[in-house]
C-alpha positions as CSV (number, residue, x, y, z in Angstrom):
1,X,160.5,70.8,98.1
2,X,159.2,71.2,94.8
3,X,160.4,74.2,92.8
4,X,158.5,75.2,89.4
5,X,159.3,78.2,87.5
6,X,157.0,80.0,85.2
7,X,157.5,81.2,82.1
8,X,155.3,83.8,80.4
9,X,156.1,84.1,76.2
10,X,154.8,85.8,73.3
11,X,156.6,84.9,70.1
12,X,160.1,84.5,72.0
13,X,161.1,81.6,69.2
14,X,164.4,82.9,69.1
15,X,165.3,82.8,72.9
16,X,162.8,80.5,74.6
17,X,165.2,78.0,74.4
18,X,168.4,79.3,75.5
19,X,166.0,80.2,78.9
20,X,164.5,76.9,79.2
21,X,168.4,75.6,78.9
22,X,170.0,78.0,80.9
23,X,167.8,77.0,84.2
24,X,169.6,74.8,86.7
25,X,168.7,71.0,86.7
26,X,169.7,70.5,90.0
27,X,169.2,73.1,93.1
28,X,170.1,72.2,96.8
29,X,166.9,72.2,99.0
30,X,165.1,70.9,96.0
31,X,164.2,67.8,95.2
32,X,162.0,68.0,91.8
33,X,162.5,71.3,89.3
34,X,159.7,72.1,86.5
35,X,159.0,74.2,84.2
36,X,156.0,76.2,82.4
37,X,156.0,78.2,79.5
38,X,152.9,80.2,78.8
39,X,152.4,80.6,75.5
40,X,149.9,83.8,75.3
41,X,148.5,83.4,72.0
42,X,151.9,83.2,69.7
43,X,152.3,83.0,66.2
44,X,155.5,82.0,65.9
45,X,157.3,78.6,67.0
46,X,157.3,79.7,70.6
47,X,155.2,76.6,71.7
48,X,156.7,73.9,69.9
49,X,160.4,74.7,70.6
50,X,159.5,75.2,74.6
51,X,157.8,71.3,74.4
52,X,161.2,70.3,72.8
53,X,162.8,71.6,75.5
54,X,161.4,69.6,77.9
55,X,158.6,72.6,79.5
56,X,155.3,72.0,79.9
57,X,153.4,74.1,77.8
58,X,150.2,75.7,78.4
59,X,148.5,78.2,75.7
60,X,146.4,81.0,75.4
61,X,144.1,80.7,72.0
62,X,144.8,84.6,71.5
63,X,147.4,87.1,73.0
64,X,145.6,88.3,76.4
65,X,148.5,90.1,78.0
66,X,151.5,89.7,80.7
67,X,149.2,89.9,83.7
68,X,147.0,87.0,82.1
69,X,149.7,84.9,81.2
70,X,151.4,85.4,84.7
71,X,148.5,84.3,86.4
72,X,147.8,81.5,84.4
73,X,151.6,80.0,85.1
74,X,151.0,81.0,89.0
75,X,147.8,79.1,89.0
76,X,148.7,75.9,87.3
77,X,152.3,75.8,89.3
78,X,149.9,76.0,92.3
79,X,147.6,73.0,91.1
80,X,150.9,70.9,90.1
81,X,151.9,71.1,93.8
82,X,154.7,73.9,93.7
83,X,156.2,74.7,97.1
84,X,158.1,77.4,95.5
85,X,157.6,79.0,92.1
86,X,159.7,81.8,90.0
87,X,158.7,83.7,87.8
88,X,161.2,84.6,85.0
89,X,160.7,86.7,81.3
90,X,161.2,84.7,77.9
91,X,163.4,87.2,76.5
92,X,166.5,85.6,77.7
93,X,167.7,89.3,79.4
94,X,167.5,87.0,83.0
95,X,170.4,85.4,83.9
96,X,168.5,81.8,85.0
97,X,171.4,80.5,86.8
98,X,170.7,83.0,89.5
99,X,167.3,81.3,90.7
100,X,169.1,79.4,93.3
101,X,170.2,83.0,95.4
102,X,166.3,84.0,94.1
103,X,164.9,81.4,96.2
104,X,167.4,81.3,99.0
105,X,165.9,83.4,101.4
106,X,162.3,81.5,101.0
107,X,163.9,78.2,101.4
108,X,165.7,79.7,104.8
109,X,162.1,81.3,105.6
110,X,163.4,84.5,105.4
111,X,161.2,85.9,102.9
112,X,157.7,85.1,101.3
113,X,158.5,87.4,98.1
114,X,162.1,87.7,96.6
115,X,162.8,90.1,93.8
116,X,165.9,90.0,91.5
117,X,166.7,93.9,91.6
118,X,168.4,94.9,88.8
119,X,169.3,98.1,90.1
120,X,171.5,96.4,92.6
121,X,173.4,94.1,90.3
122,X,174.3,94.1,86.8
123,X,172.9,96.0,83.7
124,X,174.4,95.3,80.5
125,X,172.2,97.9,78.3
126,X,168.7,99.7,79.9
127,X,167.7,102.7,77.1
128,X,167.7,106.2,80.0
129,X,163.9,106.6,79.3
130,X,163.1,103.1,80.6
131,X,165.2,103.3,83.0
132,X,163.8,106.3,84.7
133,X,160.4,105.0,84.2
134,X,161.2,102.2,86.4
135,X,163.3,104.6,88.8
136,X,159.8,106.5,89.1
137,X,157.3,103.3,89.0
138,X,159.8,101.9,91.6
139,X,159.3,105.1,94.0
140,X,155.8,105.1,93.7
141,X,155.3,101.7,94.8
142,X,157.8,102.4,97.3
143,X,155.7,105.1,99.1
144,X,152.5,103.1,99.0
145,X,153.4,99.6,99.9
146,X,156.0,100.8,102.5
147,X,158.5,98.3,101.0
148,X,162.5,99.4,101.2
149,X,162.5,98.1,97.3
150,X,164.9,99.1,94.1
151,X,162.8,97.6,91.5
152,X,159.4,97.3,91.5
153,X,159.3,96.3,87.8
154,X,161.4,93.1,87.9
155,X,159.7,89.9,86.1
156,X,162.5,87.8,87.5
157,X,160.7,87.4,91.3
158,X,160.5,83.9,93.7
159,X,157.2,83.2,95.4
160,X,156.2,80.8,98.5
161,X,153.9,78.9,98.4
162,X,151.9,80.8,100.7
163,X,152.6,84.2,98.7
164,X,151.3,82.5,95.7
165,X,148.1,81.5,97.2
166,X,147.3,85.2,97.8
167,X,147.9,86.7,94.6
168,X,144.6,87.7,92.7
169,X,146.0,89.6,89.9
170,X,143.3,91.7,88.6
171,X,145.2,94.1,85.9
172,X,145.4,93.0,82.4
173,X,148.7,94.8,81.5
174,X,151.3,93.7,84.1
175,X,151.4,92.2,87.4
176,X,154.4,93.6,88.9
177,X,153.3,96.7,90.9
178,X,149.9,94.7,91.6
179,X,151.2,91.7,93.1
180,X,153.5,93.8,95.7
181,X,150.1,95.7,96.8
182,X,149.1,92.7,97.5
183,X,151.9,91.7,99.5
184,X,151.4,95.1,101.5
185,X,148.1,94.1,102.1
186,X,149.1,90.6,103.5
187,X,151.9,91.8,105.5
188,X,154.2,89.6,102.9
189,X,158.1,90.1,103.8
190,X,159.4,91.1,100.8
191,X,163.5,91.1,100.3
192,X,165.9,91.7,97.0
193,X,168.6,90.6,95.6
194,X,171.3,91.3,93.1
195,X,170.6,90.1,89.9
196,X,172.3,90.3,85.9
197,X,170.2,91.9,82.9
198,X,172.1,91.2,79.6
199,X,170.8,93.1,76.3
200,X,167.5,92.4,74.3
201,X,168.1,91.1,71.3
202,X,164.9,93.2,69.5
203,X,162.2,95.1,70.6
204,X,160.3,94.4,74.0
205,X,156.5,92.7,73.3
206,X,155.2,94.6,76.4
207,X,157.0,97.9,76.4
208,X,155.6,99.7,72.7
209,X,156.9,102.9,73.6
210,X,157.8,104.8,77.6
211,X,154.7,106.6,77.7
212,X,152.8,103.8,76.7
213,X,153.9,102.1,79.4
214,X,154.0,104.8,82.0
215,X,150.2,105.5,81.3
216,X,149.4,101.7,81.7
217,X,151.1,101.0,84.6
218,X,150.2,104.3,86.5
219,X,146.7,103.1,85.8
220,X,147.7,99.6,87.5
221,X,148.8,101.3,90.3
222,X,146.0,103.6,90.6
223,X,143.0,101.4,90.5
224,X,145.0,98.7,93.0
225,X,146.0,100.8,95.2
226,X,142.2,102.5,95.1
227,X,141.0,98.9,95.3
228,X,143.2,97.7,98.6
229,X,143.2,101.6,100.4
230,X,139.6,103.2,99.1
231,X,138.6,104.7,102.7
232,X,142.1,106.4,102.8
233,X,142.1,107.9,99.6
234,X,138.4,109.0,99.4
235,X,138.5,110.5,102.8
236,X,141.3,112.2,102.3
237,X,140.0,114.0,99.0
238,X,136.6,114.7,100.5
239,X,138.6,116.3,103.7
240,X,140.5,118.7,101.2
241,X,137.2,119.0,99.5
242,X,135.5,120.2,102.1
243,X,138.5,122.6,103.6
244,X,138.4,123.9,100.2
245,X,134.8,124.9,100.9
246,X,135.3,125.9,104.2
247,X,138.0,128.5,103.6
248,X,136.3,129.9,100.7
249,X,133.0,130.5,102.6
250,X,134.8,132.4,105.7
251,X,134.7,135.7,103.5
252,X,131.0,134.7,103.2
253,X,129.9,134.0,107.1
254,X,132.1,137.4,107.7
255,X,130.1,139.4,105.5
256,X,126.9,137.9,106.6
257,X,127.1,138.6,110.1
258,X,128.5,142.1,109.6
259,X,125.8,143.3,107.3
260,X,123.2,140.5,107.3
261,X,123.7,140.1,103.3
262,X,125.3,137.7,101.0
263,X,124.8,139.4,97.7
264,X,128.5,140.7,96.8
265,X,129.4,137.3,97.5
266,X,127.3,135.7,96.0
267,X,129.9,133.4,93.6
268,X,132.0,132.7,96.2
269,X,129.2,131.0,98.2
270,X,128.1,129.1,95.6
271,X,131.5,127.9,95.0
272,X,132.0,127.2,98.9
273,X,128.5,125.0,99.1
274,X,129.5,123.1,95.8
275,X,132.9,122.4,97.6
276,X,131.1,121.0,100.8
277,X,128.7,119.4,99.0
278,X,131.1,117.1,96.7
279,X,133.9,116.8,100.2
280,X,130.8,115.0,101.6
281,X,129.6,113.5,98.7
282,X,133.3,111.7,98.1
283,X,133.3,110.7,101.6
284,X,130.2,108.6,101.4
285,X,131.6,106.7,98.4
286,X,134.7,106.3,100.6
287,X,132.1,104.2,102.9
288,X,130.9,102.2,99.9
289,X,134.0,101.1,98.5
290,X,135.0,100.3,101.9
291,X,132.4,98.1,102.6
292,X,133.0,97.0,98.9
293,X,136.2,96.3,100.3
294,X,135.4,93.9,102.9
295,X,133.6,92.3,100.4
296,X,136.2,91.5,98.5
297,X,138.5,90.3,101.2
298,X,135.8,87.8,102.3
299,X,135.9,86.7,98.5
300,X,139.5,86.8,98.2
301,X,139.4,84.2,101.9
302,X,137.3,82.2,100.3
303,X,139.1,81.9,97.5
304,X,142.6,81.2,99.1
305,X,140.8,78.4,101.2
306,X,139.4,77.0,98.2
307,X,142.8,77.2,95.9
308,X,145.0,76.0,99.6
């Protein structure tokens, strides 16, 4: 079994290090360990002190974001023949010699996907803001994956193989939320476990401010979750749509039949007609993006065939 672990970094000079050090050389159930730093476009030493440190380094000519650099490290663990592959942060807030309980449940084929839950171990320091962002990102992807999870947001996560081979990370802010819609949609047993967060030494590179964040990653969830679930979501707001228009024309068809005129009303059925009109209108481009859909997942086939 070979394990690699991925390691995404944007001027992380002062820690890189200390991660690449801090990851076990030797791991039962594995018989070769490597590792890949990312290096999304830094200006700083990040690069060169990961290479001394015995990574493999592969770099991004400008800064393109987490979700970019993540799937750059997936793809390239995939091509160098990775059974199993980690993804961890460069911050050094991970506590690396915890990846052998990550990938213990994939290497007992218990799971596909492991998440290090923070919420279940150990917190050193997490500002209340951030943490009740994740509390909220973490319920939301809760109630549309179906996964029993306590954080969503975790970047310390083990993949199979086989989980690996069907991520297609389309955000450009963060992969997190995406990749577990994704899982959903494969029908990916997902499991968590305990895992340490220690302090940051300085500011995070991804997180600028909460409601940064919150915006970014609500959008993330949006779009993917439109993307893997567009029948349910359009047919659902064209049904309200068009109940909307319903109710409001009753006072309308009550009217007309008594008296055979519409005139008093005359707003209201407007109103009602525009209702129906859009409720159908929304459920047609439920149909598209369906078939857009199935599109995609014939793609997506393809595409895991091709990278398998």
């Amino acid at each position: 079994m070979k394990l690699i672990i991925t390691i995404p970094a944007y001027n992380e000079e002062k820690t890189i290090a200390k991660v690449i050090r801090e990851i076990p050389k030797r791991i039962s159930g594995i018989k070769k360990i490597e590792i890949i730093v990312v290096d999304d476009g830094s200006t700083d030493n990040t690069a060169k002190i990961a290479k001394q440190n015995g990574a493999i380094v592969i770099k991004h000519t400008c800064n393109r974001g987490l979700a970019k650099a993540f799937k750059t490290g997936l793809n390239a663990a995939l091509a160098r023949g990775a059974d199993i592959i980690v993804n961890t942060d460069a911050d050094f807030q991970y506590n690396q010699k915890q990846i052998p309980e990550l990938i213990k449940p994939i290497l007992e084929g218990k799971a596909d996907i492991v998440l290090g839950s923070r919420f279940k171990g150990w917190i050193e320091e997490m500002p209340l803001s951030k943490r009740l962002g994740n509390k909220l990102a973490t319920a939301v992807v809760r109630l549309v994956t179906g996964y029993k999870i306590s954080d969503a947001q975790t970047g310390f996560r083990a993949f199979s193989r086989e989980a690996a081979l069907r991520m297609n990370v389309l955000s450009d802010y963060t992969y997190t939320q995406e990749t577990l819609l994704i899982a959903a949609e494969h029908k990916l047993k997902v499991v968590e476990i305990p895992v340490d967060f220690r302090k940051r030494a300085d500011r995070s590179r991804l997180i600028s401010s909460i409601w940064s964040y919150a915006k970014k990653a609500g959008a993330t969830i949006l779009l993917a979750y439109l993307s893997y679930k567009p029948l349910k979501v359009f047919l659902t707001l064209g049904a309200l749509l068009i109940l909307a228009g319903l109710f409001a024309g009753i006072k309308v068809l009550m009217h007309y039949f008594a008296t055979g005129l519409v005139q008093p009303y005359l707003p209201t059925a407007l109103l009602s007609s525009l209702l129906l009109i859009l409720g159908f209108e929304v459920v047609i481009i439920g149909l598209v993006a369906e078939m857009i859909k199935l599109n995609r997942k014939t793609l997506e086939e393809i595409l895991y065939r091709l990278k398998k």
